[in-house]
N, C-alpha and C positions, 0 to 999 in steps of 0.2 A: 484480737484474740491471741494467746498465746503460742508460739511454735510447738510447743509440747503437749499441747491441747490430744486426748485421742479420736482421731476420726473413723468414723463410721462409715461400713460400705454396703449397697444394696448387693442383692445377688446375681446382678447381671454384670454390674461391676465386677464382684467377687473371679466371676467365672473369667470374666475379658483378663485380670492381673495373672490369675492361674496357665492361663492360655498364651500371655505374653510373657510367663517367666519358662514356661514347657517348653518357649521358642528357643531362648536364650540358654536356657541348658540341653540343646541339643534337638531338642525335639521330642526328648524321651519322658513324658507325663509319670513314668514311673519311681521318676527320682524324688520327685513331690510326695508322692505316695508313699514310698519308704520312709522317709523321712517324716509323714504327719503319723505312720505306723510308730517310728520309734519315738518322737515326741510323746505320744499317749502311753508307750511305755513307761517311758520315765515315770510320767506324770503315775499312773497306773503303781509305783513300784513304790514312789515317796508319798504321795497320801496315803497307801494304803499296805505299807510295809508289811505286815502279818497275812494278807491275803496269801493263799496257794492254791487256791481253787479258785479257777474263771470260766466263764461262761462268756462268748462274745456271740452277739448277735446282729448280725451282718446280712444286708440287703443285695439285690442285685446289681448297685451300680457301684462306682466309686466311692460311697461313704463305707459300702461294704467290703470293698478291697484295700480301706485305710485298715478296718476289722481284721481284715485277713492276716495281713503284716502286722499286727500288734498281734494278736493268737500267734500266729510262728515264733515271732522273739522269744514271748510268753512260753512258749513250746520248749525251747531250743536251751532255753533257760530253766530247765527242769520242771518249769509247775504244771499241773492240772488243767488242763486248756480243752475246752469245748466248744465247737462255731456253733449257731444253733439259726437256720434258715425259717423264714415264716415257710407258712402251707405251699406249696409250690412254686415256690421263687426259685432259683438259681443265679448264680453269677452272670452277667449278661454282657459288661463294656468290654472291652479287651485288660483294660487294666486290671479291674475288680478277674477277671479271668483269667489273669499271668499271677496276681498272688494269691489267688486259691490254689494255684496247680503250685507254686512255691510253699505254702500252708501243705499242702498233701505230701507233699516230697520229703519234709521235711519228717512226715509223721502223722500229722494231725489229720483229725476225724471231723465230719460236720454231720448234721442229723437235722430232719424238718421238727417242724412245731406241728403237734403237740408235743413236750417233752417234759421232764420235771423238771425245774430251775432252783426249790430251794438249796441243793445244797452248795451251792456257789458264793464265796467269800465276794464277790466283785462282782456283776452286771456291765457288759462295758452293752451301748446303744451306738451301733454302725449301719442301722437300719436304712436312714435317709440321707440326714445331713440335710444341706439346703435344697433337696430334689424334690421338695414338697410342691404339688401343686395343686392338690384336693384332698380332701378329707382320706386318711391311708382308708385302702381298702380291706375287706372284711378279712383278713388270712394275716395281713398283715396287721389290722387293727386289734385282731386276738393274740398274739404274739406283744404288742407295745400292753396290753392290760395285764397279758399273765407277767410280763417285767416289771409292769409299776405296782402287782400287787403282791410282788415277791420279795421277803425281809431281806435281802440284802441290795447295798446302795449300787447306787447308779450311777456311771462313768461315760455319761453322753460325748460323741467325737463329734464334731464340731455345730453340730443343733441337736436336740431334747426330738426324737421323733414325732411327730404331729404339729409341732410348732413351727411358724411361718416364719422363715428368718429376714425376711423385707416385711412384714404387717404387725408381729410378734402376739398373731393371733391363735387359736387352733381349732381350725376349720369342724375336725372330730375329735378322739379320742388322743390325747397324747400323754406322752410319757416326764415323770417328774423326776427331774436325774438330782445328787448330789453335787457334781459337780461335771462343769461342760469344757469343755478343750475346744478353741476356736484356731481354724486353723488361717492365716497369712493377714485376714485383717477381720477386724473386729464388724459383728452383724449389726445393721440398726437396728433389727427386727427383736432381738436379745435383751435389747434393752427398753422396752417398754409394753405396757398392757399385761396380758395372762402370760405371757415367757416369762415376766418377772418370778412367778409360782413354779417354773419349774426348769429354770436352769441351773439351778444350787450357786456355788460358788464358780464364777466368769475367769476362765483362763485363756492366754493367746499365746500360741506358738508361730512365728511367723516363716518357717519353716528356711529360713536364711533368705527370704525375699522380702524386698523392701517394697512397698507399696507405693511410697513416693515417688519411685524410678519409672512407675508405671501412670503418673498421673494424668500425662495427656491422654489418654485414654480410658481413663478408670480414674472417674474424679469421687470422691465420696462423696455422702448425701447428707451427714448432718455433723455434728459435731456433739462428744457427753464432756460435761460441765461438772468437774467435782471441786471440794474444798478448795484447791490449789488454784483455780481459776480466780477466786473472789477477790484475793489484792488487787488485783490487775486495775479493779474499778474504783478501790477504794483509796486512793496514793492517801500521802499526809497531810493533815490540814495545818497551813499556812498559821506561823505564829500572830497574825494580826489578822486573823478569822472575826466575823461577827456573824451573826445571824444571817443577816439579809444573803449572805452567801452561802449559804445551804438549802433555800430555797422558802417557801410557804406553802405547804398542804393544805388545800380546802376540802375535809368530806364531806359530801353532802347527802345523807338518809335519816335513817332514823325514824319513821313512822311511827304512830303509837303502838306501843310492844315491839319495838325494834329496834331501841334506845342503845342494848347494847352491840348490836353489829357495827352502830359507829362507833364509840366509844372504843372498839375494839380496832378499828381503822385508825382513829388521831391515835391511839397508843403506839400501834406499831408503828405512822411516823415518825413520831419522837422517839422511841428507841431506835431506829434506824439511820437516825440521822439528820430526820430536816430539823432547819432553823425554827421554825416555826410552824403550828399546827392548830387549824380551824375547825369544827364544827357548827354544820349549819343542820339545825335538827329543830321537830317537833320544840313548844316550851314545857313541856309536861316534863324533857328530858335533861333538860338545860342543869338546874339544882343537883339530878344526880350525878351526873358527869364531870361538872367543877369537885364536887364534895370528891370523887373519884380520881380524877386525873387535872388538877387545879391549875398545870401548866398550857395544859388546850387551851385555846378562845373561842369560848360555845355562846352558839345563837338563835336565837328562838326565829325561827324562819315560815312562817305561817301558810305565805304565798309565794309565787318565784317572782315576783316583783322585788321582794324583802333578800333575793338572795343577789340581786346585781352590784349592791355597793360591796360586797364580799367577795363576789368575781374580781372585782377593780383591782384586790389587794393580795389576790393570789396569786402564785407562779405555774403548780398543775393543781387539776382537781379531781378526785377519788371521790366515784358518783357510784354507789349503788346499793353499798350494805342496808339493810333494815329499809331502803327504800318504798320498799312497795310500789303498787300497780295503779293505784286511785286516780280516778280522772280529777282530780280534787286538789290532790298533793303532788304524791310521784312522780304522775305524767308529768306534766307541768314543771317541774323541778329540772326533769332531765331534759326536755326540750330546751328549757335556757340554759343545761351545761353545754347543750350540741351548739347551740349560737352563739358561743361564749367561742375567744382563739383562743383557748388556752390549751396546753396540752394535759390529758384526760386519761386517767383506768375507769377505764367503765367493768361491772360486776352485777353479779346476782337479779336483780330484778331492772337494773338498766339495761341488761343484756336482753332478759326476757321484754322490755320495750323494744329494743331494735330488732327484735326478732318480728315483733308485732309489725314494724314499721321499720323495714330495712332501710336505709343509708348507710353511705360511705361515710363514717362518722370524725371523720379529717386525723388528726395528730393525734391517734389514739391508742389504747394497749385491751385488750380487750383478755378475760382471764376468764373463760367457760370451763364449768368441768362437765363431764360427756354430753348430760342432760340441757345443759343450756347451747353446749355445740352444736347439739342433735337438730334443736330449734331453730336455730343461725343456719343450721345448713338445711333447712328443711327434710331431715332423716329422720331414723332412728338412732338409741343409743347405740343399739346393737352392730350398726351402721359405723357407727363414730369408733367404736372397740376395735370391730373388725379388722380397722388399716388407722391405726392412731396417725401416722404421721402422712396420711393422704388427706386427713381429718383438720388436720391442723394447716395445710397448706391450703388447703381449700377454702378454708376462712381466712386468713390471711390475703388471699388472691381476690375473694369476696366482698371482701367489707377494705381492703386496698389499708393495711394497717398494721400493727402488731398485734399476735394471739399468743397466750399462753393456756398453753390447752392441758387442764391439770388433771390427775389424773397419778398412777404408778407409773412412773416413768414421764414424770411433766412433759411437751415439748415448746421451746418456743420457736414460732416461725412470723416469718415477713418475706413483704415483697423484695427480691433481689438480695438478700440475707442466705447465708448457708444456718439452716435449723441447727439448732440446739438441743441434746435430752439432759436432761438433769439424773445425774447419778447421785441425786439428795433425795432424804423423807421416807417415811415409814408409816405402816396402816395405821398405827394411833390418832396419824392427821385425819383420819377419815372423821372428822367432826365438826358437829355444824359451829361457825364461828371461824374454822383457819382459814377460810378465803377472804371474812374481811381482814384478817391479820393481813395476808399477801398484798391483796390491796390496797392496806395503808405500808407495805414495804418498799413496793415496786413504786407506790407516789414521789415516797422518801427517797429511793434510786433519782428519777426523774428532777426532783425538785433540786438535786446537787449536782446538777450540770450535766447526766448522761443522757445522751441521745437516747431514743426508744425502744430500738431494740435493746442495748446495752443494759437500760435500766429494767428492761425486765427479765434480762438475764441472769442479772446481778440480785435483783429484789427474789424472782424464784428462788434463785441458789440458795443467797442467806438466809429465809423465807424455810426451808426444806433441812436445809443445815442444823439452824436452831431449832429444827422437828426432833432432828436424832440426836442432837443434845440433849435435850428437853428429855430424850424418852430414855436416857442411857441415864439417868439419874434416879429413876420411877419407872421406868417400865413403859408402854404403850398403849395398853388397856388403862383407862382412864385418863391417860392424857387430854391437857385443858389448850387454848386455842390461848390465854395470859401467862403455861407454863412456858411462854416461848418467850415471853417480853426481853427476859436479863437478858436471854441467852442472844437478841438480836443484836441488844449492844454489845457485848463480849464479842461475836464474831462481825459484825461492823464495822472493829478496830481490829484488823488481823496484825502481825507482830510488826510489818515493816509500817504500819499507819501510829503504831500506839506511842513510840517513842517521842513523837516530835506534836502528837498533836494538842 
């Protein structure tokens, strides 16, 4: 992985780096605080230059004394400044309690909720911040609804109220800000599940602390994977390249009427990059998938006796599109990929096999999205939403393998691996077909030499990449699961791979 990679920190971390830089500048936590105050200033004054009227609404601990000092500045600076307390809250830390009486001194007025809020150019949310630990309660839950349902936008300081900045769930009612100001290091929680709806546009201020400085004791919890990341895996292919060096894909599904989930698998290997690309399918399916995609090597596969000479000649194998369930077919099919060494994505109804019939299914990359996670972990979805990346560790630690647990906010995790979120892809993916596309992606990773995790870091990324490609051409709504095909080889070859290969 990259050194410039951004890491993610949970919130116990968050609090241990805050607590060890409080040490280092004296002892005094209020120098942090001024400082996350006049960061959100800024921020406050260059998005939203025409603003003169504010409204800051500020809780009783430290997220609401970052509030307090951003209202003062705001004060101090001639505009229109209003604190606005839920139902009986008050200032409570010592800190959030030295810049209220600082906010007072200065001028400035606070008043509880109920109150009117339209006429405020600006919304800032200093309610919580990462202090969430249950659903907010009813005084303050009426205060985050009368903000999210008031026309003007929303300036969340370092978490969107109601949202869980370790789960990126929300337990109750939360608030949907335009844009969020993180303060010293970036949340995992921020970046995946329902936060993805409501933290607007993702900003960090690290308030002149370096997170690194602090890592023996504040180690982060995953790592976000964007564009930049993808050369790393993709270097230049050797001027005396052949085939056999990119590997051999074997999918193997395809049931009757499920012709194209594979089909849609060998595609995306071959645009991604493997040398080569098999189909072992139903013979009903065979005809249309040459006429289709004539560079596959498609095989009428009846039984899983019919499918061993094709294991012999492949490098991984992408088991599960259009598979199905049938004691007849399916089963059968994916039991001799499990007895097969080869390294394996298992998806869609091979998942819902191993669900049926857990094992540790050896060298394997396993790609659920919530509903098939739910099953793997014997939960709920609801379950699996709740804390995405307990979700994902947990089958991983599980099934002793790689998971890509997909999703808004994909993650990948492994055993002894630091997780990954994907800062790739967009709701248009939500359609049926893009997960055999992943699937024959993350093969194509795999079959070109990268180890398991890597390959499905890489195959996610590119996989999610060519989503917002795809959808920045046409839009989202109707996006196709083959509008992605071109765009996997276009970013396949990132600019330092195209030169030479």
């Amino acid at each position: 992985m990259p050194t410039t990679a951004t890491l993610l920190f949970d919130t116990r971390a968050a609090r241990r780096i805050d607590q060890e830089a409080t040490a280092m500048l004296g002892g005094d936590g209020y120098v942090l605080m001024q400082r996350a105050g006049a960061a959100a200033w800024r921020v406050l004054r260059e998005r939203w230059p025409r603003a003169r009227r504010i409204v800051v609404a500020c809780g009783g601990g430290n997220n609401g004394g970052d509030g307090f000092v951003l209202a003062r500045l705001a004060l101090q600076a001639g505009f229109d400044v209003r604190v606005v307390l839920p139902e009986g809250v008050e200032p409570r830390t010592p800190l959030a309690l030295r810049a209220a009486a600082d906010y007072a001194a200065a001028g400035g007025t606070s008043k509880g909720f109920p109150c009117a809020l339209d006429e405020a150019d600006v919304l800032v949310d200093a309610l919580l911040g990462i202090g969430l630990a249950s659903a907010p309660r009813t005084s303050l839950a009426a205060l985050v609804e009368a903000l999210d349902a008031a026309q003007a936008p929303v300036f969340a300081l370092d978490v969107p109220s109601g949202i869980d900045a370790d789960r990126g769930s929300a337990p109750g009612v939360a608030l949907r800000a335009e844009c969020t100001l993180q303060f010293i290091v970036h949340h995992a929680g921020l970046r995946t599940g329902t936060a993805l709806d409501h933290v607007g546009e993702l900003l960090l201020d690290t308030l002149q602390v370096d997170a690194a400085d602090y890592a023996e004791h504040a180690s982060p919890c995953a790592r976000l994977l964007d564009a930049s990341a993808l050369g790393q895996w993709l270097p230049p292919r050797l001027r005396d390249s052949h085939k056999g060096r990119s590997g051999h894909v074997l999918c193997v599904g395809g049931d009757h009427g499920g012709g194209g989930a594979v089909l849609l698998a060998v595609e995306a290997a071959l645009r991604s990059g493997a040398g080569l690309a098999s189909a072992a399918t139903r013979e009903a399916h065979v005809t249309a998938l040459l006429a289709r995609r004539p560079e596959a090597m498609v095989h009428a596969v009846e039984d899983a006796d019919a499918l061993v000479p094709l294991l012999g000649r492949a490098s991984v194998i992408a088991c599960g599109p259009g598979l199905g369930r049938s004691s007849w077919w399916g089963a059968p099919l994916y039991r001799k990929v499990l007895e097969s060494a080869l390294p394996r994505v298992l998806d869609a109804d091979a998942l819902n096999l191993l669900a049926e019939a857990p094992v540790q299914p050896g060298d394997a990359i396993l790609t659920p999205h919530p509903g098939e996670a739910a099953r793997l972990l014997g939960s709920s979805i609801a379950e699996v939403q709740a804390d995405r990346h307990a979700a994902a560790s947990a089958l991983a630690q599980r099934y002793q393998c790689v998971v890509v647990l997909k999703g808004a906010g994909s993650i990948i995790a492994a055993p002894g691996e630091l997780p990954c979120v994907l800062d790739a892809g967009n709701p248009g993916m939500a359609t049926g077909g893009m997960g055999d596309l992943l699937t024959g992606t993350i093969a194509a990773m795999r079959a070109q030499g990268l180890d398991a995790f890597q390959a499905a870091c890489a195959g996610a990324l590119l996989h999610g990449l060519a989503g917002d490609a795809a959808a920045g051409e046409g839009g989202q709504r109707g996006l196709l699961p083959s509008d992605l095909l071109p765009w996997l080889r276009r970013l396949a070859n990132p600019p330092s791979s195209q030169a030479v290969s």
